[in-house]
BALO-96723 format. One line per 5 residues: number of its first residue (from 1); their letters; for each residue x, y, z of N, C-alpha, C, CB. Coordinates in steps of 0.1 Angstrom, whole numbers. Glycine has a CB too. Example, Ala and Ser with C-alpha at 12.3 -4.5 7.8 and 13.67 -1.06 7.14 Angstrom:
1) as) 132:-57:78:123:-45:78:132:-33:78:113:-45:90 | 128:-22:71:137:-11:71:129:0:79:141:-6:57 .
***
This chain:
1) xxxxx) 18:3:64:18:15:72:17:12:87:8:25:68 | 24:20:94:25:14:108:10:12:115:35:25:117 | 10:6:130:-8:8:131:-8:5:148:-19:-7:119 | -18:11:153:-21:12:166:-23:-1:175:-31:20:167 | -30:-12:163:-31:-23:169:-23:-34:164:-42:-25:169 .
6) xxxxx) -17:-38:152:-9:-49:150:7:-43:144:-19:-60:139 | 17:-47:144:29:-41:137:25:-37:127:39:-48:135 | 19:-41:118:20:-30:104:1:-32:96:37:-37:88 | -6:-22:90:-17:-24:86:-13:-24:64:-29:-9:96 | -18:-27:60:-17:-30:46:-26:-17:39:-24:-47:42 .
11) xxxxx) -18:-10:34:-27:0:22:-26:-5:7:-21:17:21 | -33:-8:-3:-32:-4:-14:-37:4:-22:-32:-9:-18 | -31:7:-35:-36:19:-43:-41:12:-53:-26:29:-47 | -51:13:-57:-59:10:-72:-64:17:-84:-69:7:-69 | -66:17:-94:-68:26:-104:-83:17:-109:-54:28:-116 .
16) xxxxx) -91:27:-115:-97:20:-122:-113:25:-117:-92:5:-121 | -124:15:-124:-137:14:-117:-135:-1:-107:-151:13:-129 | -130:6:-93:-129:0:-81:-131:2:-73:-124:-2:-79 | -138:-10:-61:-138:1:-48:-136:-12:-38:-155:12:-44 | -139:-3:-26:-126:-13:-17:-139:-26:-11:-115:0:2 .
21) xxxxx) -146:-26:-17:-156:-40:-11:-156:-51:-29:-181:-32:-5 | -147:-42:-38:-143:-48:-48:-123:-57:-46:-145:-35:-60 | -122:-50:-38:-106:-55:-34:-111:-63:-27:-95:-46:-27 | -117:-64:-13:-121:-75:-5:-128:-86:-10:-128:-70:5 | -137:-83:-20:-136:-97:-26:-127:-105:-32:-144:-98:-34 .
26) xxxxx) -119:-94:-45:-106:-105:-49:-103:-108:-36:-91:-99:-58 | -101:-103:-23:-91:-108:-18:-99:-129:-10:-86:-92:-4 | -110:-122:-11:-118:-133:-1:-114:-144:-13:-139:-130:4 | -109:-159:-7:-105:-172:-14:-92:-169:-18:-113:-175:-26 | -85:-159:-17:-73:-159:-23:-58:-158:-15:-74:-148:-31 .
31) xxxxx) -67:-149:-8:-56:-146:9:-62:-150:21:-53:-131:14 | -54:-153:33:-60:-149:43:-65:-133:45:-51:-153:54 | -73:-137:61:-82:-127:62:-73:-118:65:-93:-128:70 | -63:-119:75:-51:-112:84:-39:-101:65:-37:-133:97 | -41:-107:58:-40:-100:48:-42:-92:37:-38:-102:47 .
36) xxxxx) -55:-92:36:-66:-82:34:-58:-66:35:-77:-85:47 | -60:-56:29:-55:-48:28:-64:-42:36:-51:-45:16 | -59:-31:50:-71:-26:52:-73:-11:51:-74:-31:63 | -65:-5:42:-70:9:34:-67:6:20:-62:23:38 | -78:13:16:-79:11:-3:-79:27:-5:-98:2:-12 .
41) xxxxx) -73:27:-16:-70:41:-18:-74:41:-34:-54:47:-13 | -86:45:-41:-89:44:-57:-84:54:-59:-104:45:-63 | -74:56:-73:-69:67:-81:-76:63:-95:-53:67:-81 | -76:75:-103:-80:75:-114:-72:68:-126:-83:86:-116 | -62:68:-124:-47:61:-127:-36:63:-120:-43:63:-139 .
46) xxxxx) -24:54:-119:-12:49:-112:-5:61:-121:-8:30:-115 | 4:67:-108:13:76:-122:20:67:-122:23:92:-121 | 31:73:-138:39:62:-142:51:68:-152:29:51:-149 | 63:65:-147:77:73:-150:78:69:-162:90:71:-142 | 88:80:-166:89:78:-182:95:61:-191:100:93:-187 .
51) xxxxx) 97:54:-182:95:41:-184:85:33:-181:101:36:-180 | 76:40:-181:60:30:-176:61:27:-162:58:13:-185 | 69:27:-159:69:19:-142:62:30:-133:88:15:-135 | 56:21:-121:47:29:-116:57:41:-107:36:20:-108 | 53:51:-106:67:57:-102:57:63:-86:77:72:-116 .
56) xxxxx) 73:53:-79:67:53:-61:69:68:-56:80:41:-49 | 73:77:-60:73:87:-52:61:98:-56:87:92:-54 | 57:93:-67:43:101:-69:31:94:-62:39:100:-85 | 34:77:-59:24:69:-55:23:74:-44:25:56:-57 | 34:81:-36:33:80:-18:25:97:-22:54:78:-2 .
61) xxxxx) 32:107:-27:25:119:-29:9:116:-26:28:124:-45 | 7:115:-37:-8:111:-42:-18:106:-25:-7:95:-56 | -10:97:-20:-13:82:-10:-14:91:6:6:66:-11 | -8:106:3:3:107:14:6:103:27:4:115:16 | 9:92:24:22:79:27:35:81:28:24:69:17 .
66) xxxxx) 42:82:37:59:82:34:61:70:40:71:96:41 | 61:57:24:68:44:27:81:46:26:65:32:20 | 89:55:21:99:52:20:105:57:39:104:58:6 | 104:67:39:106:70:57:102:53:65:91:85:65 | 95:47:65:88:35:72:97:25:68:73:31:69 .
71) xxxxx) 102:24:54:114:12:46:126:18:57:119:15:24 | 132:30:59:139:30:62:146:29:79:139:36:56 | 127:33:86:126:30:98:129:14:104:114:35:101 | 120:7:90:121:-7:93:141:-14:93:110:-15:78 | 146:-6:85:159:-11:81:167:-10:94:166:-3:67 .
76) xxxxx) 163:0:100:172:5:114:169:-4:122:170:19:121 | 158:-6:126:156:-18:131:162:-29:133:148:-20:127 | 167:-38:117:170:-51:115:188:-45:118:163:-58:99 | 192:-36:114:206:-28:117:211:-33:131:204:-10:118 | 199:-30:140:205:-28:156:205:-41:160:196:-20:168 .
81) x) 196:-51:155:199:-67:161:208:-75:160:193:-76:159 .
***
């Protein structure tokens, strides 16, 4: 998601008994620090389309997030160079 101080900040969405000093540990040893997600968003579960797949337009609902507006901002971008 876009961010005031670096080009883009990292959100993820989690399900489960989780919380976001539970994400920062998986993350500590695994990633750098600079990629660290730095919003955690717990759901009770991921929706998920009638093929199981996690279905992105409920995720941004839920999140409210419009990645897909930001995918497409980003695309215009790479368009004009």
């Amino acid at each position: 998601m876009p961010s005031e101080l670096t080009e883009e900040d990292l959100l993820v969405a989690v399900a489960g008994q989780v919380t976001e000093p539970d994400v920062h540990a998986w993350c500590r040893g695994r990633l750098p620090r600079h990629a660290w997600p730095r919003y955690v968003i717990v759901l009770d579960a991921l929706p998920r389309n009638a093929s199981t797949k996690v279905s992105k337009p409920d995720l941004r609902r839920l999140t409210g997030v419009d990645l897909e507006h930001l995918r497409r901002k980003d695309h215009a971008c790479e368009s004009s160079t």
